[in-house]
C-alpha positions in Angstrom: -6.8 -105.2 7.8 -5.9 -105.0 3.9 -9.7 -105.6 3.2 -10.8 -102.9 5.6 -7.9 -100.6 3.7 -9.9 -101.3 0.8 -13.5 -100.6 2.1 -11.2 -96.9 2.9 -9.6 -96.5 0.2 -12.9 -96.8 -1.9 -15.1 -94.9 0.3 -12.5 -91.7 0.0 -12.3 -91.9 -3.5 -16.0 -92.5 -4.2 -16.8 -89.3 -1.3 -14.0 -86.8 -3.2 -15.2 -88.3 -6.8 -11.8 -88.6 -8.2 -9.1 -91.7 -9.1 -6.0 -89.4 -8.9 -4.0 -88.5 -5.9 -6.1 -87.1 -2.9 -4.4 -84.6 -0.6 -4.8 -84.7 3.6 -5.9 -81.0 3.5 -5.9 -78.7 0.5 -6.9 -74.9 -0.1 -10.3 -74.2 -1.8 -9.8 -70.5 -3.6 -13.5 -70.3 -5.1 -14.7 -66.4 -4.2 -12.7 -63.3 -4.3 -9.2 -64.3 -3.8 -7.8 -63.2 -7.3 -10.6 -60.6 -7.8 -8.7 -58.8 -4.3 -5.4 -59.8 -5.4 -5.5 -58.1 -8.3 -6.9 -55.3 -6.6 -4.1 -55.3 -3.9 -1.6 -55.5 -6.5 -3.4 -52.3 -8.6 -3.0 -50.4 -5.2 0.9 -51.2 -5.0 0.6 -51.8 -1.4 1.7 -55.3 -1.4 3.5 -55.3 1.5 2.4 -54.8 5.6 0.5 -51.9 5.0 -2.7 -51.9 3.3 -6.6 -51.5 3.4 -6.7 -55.3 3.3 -5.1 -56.0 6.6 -6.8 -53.9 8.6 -10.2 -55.1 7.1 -8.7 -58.8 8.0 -7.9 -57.9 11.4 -11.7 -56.2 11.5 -13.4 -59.3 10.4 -11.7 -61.7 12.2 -12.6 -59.6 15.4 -16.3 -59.9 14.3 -16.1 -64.2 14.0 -14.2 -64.5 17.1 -15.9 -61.9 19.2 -12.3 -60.6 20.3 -12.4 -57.1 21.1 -8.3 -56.7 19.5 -6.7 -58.3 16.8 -3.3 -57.8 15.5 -2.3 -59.5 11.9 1.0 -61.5 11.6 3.1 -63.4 9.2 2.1 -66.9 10.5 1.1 -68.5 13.8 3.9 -69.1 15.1 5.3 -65.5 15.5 1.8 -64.9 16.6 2.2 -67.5 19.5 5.8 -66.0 20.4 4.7 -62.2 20.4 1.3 -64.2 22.7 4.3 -65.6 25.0 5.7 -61.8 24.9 3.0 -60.0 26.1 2.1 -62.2 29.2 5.3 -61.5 30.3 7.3 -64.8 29.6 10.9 -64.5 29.8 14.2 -66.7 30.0 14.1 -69.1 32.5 10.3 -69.7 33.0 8.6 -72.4 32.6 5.7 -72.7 30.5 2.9 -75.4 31.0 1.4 -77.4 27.3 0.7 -80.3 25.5 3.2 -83.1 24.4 0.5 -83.9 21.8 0.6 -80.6 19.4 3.0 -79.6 16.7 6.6 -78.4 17.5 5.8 -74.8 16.9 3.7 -75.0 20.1 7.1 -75.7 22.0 9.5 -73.8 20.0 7.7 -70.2 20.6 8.2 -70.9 24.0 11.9 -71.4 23.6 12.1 -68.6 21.3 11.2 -66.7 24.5 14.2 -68.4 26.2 11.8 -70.5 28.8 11.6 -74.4 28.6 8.1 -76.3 28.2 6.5 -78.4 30.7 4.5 -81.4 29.1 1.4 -82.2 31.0 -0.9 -85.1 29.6 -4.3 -84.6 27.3 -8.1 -85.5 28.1 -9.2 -88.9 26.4 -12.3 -87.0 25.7 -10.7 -84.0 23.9 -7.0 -85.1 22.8 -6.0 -81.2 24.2 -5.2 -80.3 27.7 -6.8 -81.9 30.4 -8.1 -80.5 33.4 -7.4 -82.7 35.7 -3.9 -83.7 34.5 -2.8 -79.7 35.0 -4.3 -79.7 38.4 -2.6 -82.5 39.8 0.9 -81.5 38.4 0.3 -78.7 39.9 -0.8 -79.6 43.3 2.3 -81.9 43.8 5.0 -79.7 41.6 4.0 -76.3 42.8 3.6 -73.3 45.0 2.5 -69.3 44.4 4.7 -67.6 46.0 4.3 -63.4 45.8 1.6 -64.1 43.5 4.0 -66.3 41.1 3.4 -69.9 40.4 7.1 -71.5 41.1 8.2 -75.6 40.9 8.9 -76.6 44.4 12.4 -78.1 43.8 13.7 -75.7 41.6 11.9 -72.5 42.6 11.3 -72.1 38.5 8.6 -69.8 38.0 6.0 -70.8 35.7 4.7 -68.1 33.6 1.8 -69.1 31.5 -0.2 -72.2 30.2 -0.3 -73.1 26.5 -3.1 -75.1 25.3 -3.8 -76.2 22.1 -7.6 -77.2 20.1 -5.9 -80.4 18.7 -7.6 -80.7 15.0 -10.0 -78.2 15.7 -11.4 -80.1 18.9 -12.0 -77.8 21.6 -10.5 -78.6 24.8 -12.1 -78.0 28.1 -10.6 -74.9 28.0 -13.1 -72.9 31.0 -11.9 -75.2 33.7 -8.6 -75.1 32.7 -9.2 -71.2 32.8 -10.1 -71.2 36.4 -7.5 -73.6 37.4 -4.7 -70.9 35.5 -6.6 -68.0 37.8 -6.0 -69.7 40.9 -2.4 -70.5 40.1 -1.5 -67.0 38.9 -0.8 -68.5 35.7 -1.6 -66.6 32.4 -3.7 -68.4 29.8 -2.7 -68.6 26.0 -5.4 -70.5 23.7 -3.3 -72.4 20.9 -6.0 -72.1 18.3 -3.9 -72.3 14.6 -5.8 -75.5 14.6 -9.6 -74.2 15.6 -10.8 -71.3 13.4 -14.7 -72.0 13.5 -14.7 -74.3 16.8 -17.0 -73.2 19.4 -16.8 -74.5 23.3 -20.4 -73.9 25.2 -21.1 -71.4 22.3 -18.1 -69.2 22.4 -15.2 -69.1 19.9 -12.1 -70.9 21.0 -9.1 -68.1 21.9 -11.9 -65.8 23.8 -11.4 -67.9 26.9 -7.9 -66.9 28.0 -5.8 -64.2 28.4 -4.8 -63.9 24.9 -5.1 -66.7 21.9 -3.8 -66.9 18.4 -4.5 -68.6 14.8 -2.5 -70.0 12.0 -3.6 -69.6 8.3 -1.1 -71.4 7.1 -1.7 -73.1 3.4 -3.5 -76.5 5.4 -5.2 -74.5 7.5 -9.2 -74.6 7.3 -8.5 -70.7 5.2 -5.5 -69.8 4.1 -3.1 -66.3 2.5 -0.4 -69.0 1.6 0.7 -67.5 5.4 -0.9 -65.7 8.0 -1.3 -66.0 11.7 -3.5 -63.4 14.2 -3.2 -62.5 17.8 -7.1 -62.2 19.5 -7.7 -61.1 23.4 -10.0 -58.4 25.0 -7.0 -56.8 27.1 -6.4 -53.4 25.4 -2.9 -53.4 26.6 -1.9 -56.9 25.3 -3.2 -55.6 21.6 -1.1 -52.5 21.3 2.2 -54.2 23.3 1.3 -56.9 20.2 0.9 -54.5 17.9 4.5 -52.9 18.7 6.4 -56.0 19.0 5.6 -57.3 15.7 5.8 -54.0 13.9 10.1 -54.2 15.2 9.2 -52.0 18.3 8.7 -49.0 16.0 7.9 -45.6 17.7 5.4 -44.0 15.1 6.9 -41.0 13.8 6.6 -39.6 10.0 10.2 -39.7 9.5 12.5 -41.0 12.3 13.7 -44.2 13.0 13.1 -44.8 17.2 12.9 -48.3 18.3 12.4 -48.4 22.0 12.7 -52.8 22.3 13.7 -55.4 20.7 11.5 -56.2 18.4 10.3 -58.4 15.6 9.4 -58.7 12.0 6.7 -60.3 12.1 3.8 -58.3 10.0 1.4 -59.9 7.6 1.7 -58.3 4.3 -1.6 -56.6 2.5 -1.0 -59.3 -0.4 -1.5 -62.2 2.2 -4.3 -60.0 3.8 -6.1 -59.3 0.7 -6.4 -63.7 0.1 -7.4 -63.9 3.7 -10.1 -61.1 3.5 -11.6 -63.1 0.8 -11.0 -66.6 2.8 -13.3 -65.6 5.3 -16.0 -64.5 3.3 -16.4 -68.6 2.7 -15.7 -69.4 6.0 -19.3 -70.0 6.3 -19.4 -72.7 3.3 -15.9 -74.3 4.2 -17.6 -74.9 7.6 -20.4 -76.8 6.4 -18.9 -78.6 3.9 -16.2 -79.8 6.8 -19.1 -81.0 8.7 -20.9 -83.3 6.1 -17.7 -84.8 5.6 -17.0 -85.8 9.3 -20.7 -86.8 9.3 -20.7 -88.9 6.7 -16.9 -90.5 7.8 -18.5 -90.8 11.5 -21.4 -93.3 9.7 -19.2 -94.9 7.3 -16.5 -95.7 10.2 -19.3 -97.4 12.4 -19.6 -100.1 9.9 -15.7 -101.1 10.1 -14.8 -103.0 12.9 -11.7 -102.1 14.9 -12.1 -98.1 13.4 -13.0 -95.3 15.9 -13.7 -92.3 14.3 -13.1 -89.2 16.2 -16.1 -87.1 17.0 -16.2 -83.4 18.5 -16.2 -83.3 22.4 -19.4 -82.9 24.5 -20.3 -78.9 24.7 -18.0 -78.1 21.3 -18.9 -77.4 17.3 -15.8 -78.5 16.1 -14.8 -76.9 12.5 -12.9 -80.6 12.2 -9.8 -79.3 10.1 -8.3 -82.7 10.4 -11.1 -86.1 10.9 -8.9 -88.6 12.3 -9.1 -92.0 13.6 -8.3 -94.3 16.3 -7.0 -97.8 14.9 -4.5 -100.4 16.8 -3.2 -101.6 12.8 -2.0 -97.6 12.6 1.1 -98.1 10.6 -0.3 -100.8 8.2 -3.5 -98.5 7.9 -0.8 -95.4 6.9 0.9 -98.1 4.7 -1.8 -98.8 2.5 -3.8 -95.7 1.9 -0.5 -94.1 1.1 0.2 -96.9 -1.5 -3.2 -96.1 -2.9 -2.4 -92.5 -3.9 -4.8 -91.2 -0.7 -2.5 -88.8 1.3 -3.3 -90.1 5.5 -0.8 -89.3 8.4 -0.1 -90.1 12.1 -0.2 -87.6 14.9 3.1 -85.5 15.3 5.9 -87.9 17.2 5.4 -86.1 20.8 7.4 -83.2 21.5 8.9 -84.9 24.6 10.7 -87.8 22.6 12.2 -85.4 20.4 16.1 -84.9 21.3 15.5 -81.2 21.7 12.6 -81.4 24.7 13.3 -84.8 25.8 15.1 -83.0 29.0 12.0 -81.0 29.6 9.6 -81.7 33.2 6.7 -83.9 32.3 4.4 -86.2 33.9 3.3 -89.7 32.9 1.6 -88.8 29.5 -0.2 -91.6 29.1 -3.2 -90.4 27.2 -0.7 -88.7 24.8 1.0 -91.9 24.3 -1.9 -93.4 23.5 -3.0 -91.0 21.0 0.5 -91.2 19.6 0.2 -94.9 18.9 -3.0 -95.4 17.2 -4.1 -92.0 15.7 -4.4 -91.9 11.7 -5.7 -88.4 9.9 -7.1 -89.0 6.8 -8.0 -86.1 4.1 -10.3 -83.4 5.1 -10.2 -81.0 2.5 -13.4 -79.3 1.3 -15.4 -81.5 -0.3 
């Protein structure tokens, strides 16, 4: 294994052309960040209103294809508000992946409902299919046009699933399953910027998705996160919940709701404005790299690299592989200055959702054991 380590270790260095430390994902500011910072800053609207987050929100719209899109300070307030507007409340449950960061999970108990873990497709590493189906052909009922759990008459809300590194899921069958339960539909896409499934955008197949542009994201403001759906209605309830329930009025102060602080400022806006003008270039450049890690990792034995699903065009954010030596793997490319990580421990053996319903996970313990990112920055 040490010698295959090596083969790695030299390949990285010799494909990112450098001897010093190499990062698992870092930001590339080569276009008009500083030139529309500066301009930002001239304008002294730095904070959440500002020409440069509405001309975010505007583009976005136009490389998604979403109809609505509502700016906010990262993704996880994005995927809370999400939660919001399909109506989840204390006590629901709310159906995603064990396999995905803990942000995924803690919007959901930010709305005061629990998660419910159901397993991930081999073929995808996000939610499968036919794992949802069956837990909910032997958990559940609709009653009155609300899914419930059988035993405990818990109504389950809405479905969270998540584009694990960028790899769409199979996210239209997963749709029509949702339908027929009643279930709303929330796309987890802070991971898939760029990712297409049967040539549509990931986050234009539910009720309502989100995004993260967090500093490791594929573009970044430093922070950022968007809401995206095609439901009029879902936008402006958005809009008002993350601008602290707010009645618009020139002077007075009238909130009708609770509401939240969760608004992206223009400064963040104005780095993400130019961020997506290089979309394009960060896109291809991501490619090549997983293409030329696909071919090198076919000549190490005992390595599977991790290729896009059938029907996607993954943006692959994050290459990984699939190796049985995982932690000796981690051990040595670490030693050897080249930054490489496991997936995230899985959210149900984490003391805070270890209670939660789940069923037997076994594809996401199998991802858990033998998963290794390695760096994916833009080469």
């Amino acid at each position: 294994m040490i010698q295959k380590c090596k083969k790695i270790v030299k390949f990285v260095r010799k494909t990112y052309k450098t001897d010093g430390f190499i990062p698992l994902h870092e930001p590339r500011f080569r276009g008009n960040e500083k030139k529309y910072l500066n301009e930002c800053i001239d304008s002294t609207f730095v904070s959440s209103v500002g020409k440069f987050v509405d001309m975010f929100e505007e583009k976005l719209c136009g490389v998604v294809g979403s109809k609505h899109c509502v700016a906010t300070i990262n993704g996880t307030s994005a995927l809370h508000v999400a939660l919001l507007t399909c109506g989840v409340k204390s006590g629901d449950g709310v159906i995603t992946q064990a396999l995905t960061f803990v942000a995924t999970a803690n919007a959901i108990n930010y709305c005061g409902a629990k998660p419910i873990f159901v397993d991930v497709s081999k073929k995808t590493m996000g939610l499968s299919p036919k794992a949802l189906k069956h837990f909910l052909e032997k958990n559940c009922e609709v009653k009155n046009s609300t899914c419930r759990v059988k035993k405990t008459n818990q109504p389950i809300r809405a479905c969270v699933v998540m584009h694990t590194f960028g790899h769409p899921c199979k996210v239209d069958k997963i749709a029509k399953i949702c339908k027929k339960w009643h279930i709303k539909l929330i796309e987890d896409g802070a991971e898939s910027l760029g990712s297409f499934y049967k040539n549509k955008h990931t986050c234009r197949f539910g009720d309502v998705g989100i995004f993260s542009f967090n500093g490791n994201k594929i573009i970044t403001g430093g922070n950022g996160g968007a809401i995206v759906t095609d439901d009029e209605d879902l936008a402006k309830k958005a809009k008002h919940l993350t601008t602290t329930a707010k009645v618009p009025h020139k002077w007075e102060y009238v909130h009708d709701e609770v509401g939240y602080n969760y608004r992206l400022s223009n400064l963040n806006a104005s780095l993400l404005v130019a961020q997506l003008e290089e979309l394009e270039s960060f896109l291809t450049s991501k490619r090549e790299l997983a293409k030329k890690y696909k071919e090198f990792f076919k000549t190490i034995d005992g390595v599977e690299f991790i290729d896009e699903p059938k029907n996607s065009k993954s943006n692959f954010w994050l290459n990984a592989i699939l190796v049985k030596n995982r932690d000796k793997v981690l051990e040595e490319l670490n030693k050897n200055n080249i930054m490489s990580r496991p997936v995230w421990k899985l959210l149900s053996k984490l003391e805070i959702y270890k209670d939660c319903q789940k069923d037997s996970l076994k594809n996401s313990k199998y991802f858990a054991k033998y998963v290794v990112n390695i760096p994916s920055s833009v080469v």
